[in-house]
C-alpha positions in Angstrom: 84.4 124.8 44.6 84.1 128.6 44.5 87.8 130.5 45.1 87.2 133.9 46.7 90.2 136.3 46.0 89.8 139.3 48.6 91.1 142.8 47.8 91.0 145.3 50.6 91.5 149.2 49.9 94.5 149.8 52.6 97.2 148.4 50.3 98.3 146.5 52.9 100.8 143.5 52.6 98.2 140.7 54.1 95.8 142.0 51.3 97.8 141.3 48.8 99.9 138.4 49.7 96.4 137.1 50.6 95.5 137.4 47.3 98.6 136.2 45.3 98.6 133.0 46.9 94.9 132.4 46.3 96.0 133.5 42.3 99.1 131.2 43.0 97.2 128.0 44.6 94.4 128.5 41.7 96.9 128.6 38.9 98.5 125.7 39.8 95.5 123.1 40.1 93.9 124.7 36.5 97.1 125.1 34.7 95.4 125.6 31.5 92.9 128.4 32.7 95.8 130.8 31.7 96.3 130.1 28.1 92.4 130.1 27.7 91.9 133.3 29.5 94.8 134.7 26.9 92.9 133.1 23.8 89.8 135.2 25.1 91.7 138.9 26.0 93.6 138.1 22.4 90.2 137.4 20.6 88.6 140.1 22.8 90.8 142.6 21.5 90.9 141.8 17.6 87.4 141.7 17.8 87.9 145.9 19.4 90.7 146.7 16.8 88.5 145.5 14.1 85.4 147.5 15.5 86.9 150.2 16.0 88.1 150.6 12.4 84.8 150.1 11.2 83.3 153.2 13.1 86.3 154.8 11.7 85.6 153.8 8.1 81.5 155.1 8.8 83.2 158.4 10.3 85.0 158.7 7.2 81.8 157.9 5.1 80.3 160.3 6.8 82.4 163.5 6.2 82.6 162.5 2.7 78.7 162.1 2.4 78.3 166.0 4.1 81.1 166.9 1.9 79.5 165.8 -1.1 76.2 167.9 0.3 78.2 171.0 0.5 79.9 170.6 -3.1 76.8 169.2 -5.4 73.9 170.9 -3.1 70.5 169.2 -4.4 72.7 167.0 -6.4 73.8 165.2 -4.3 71.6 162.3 -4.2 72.7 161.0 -7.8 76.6 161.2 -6.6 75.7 159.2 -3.6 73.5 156.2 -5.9 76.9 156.6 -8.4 79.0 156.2 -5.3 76.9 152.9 -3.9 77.5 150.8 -6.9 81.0 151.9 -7.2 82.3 148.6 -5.8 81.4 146.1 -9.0 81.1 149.1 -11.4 84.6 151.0 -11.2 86.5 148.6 -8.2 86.2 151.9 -5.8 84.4 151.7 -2.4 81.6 154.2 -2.0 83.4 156.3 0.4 86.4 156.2 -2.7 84.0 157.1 -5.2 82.5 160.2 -3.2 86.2 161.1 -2.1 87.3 161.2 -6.2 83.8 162.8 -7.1 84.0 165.7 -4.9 87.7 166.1 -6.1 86.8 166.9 -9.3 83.7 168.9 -9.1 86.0 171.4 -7.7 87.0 171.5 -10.8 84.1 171.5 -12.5 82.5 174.4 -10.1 86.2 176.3 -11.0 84.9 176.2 -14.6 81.5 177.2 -13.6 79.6 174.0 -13.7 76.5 173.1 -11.4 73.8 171.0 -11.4 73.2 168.2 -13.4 76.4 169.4 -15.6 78.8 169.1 -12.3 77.1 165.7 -11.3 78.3 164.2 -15.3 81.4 166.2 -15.3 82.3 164.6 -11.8 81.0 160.8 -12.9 82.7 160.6 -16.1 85.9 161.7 -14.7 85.6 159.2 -11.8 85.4 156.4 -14.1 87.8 157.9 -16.7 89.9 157.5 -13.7 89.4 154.1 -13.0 89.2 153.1 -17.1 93.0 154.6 -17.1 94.4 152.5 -13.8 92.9 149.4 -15.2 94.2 150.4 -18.7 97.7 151.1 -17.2 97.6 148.9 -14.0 98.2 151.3 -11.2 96.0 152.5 -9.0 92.8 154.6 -8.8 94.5 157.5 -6.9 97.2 157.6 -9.3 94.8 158.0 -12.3 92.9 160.8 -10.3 96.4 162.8 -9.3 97.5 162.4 -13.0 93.9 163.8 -14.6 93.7 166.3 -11.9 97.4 167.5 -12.9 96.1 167.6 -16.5 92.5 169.9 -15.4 94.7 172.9 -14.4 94.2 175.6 -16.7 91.4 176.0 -19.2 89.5 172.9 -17.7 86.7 172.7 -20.2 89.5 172.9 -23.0 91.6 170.6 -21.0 88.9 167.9 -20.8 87.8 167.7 -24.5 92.1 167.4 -25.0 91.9 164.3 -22.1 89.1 162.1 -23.4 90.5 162.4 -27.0 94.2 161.0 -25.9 92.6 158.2 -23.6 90.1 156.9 -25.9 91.7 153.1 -26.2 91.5 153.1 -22.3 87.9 154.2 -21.8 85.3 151.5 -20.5 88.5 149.2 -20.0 87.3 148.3 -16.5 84.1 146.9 -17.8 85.6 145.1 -20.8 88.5 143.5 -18.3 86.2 143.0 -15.1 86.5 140.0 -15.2 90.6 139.5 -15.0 92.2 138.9 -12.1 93.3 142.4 -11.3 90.2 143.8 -11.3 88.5 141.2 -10.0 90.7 141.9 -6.8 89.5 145.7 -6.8 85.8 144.5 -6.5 86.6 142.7 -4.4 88.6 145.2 -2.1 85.9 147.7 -2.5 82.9 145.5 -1.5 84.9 144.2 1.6 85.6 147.5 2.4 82.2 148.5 2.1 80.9 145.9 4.5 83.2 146.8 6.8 82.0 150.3 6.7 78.1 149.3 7.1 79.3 147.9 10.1 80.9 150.2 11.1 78.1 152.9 10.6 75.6 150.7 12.8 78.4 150.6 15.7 79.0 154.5 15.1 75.8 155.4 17.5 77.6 153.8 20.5 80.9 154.5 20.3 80.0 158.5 19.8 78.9 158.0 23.2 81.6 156.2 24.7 83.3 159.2 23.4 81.1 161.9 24.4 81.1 160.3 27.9 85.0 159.6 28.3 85.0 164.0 26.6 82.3 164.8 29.1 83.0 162.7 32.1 85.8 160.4 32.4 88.6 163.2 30.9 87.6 165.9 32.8 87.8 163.9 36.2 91.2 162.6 35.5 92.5 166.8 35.2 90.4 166.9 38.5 92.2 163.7 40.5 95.3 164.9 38.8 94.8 168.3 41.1 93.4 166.6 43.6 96.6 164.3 44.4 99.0 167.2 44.9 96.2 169.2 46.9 95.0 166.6 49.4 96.1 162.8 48.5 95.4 159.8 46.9 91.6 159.1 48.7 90.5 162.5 48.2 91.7 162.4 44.6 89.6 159.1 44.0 86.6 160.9 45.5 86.9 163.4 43.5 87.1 161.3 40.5 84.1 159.3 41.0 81.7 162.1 42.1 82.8 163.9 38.6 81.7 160.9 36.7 78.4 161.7 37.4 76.0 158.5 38.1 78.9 156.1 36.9 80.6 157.0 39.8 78.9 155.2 42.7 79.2 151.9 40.3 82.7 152.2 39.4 83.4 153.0 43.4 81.4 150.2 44.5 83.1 147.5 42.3 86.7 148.5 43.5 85.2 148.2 46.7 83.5 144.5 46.7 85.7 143.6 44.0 86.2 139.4 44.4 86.8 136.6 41.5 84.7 133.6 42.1 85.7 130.6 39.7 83.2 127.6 39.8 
């Protein structure tokens, strides 16, 4: 049995009582078809939400991968290999690890270090940081706001002064990695870091959804905007699809012919 539900483009009242009691007559003999089709819109859209914050966890990879470039220059190729073994190493996701690297070569460029001497100065400091939230059991940002606090000033003097006072907590990740806490960290980070590889294989499409919502779809809402107050609704719709470019006679023609056929 095949249910055709007709929607016509004059808004008129037979068109749409038409179609409500075709939705009405069909919803009472398949009672269940609602709660199904709910299931799939709610699985539908968890399975968006959680796309789109993977591209958003590759976008942020991203920026901290070119950041890294700009700070560490040629170097940067050993702070992206320290940053990719982060997860089981220090409990920090790579995009973590490159984040608290490039926050303290700024220090380390302040105090005139490059090269190979920035890239150790950056490393050790990174996993100093996580030695001391393990040590002290807070978290990784803490450790890296309270060293960073500590830098200011004289910051080669200030870092032979830091490793002498947290000596009993250096390497106290990789002695207690395999505690609970920590285990939970590497954990974290490695989940996170999935979820970002995902992420950066989805980034290709959805930079062109966006482009083409930027390029296309945005600029022809401003236009049907205009459009409505200059010469109605049907013009403004015209207007609409012909800015959308060769998405327009597609979107037009499946308003048109628009029908729901349920087996």
């Amino acid at each position: 049995m095949a249910i055709n539900i007709p929607i016509i483009t004059t808004f008129s009242d037979s068109g749409l009582s038409a179609a409500n009691k075709k939705i009405s007559s069909f919803g009472k003999k398949f009672p269940g078809i609602g709660i199904a089709m709910a299931g799939v819109t709610a699985a539908v859209g968890a399975l968006g939400a959680a796309a789109f914050s993977a591209v958003q966890k590759a976008s942020n990879l991203n920026e901290q991968i070119s950041k890294a470039g700009v700070i560490f220059g040629q170097s940067s190729d050993e702070i992206e290999k320290f940053a990719k073994t982060a997860n089981r190493s220090l409990g920090l996701s790579t995009t973590a690890a490159l984040n608290a690297a490039s926050t303290f070569a700024t220090f380390g460029k302040a105090a005139g270090l490059a090269g190979r001497d920035l890239v150790t100065f950056s490393t050790d400091f990174v996993t100093l940081a996580s030695d001391l939230a393990s040590f002290n059991n807070t978290s990784v940002d803490q450790a890296i706001n309270a060293v960073g606090a500590a830098l200011r000033g004289e910051i080669l003097a200030a870092q032979k002064v830091i490793y002498k006072q947290t000596g009993d907590a250096q390497g106290d990740f990789s002695r207690t990695s395999g505690g609970l806490a920590n285990q939970q960290k590497i954990l974290s980070a490695t989940l996170e870091n999935v979820q970002t590889n995902l992420g950066v294989a989805l980034l290709p499409l959805f930079t062109k959804m966006v482009r083409f919502f930027n390029e296309k779809v945005t600029p022809a809402i401003e236009d049907v905007a205009n459009a409505f107050g200059d010469q109605g609704l049907v013009f403004g719709i015209q207007v609409a699809l012909s800015k959308m470019g060769e998405a327009g006679p597609m979107i037009g023609g499946f308003f048109k012919q628009f029908a729901v056929s349920v087996a």
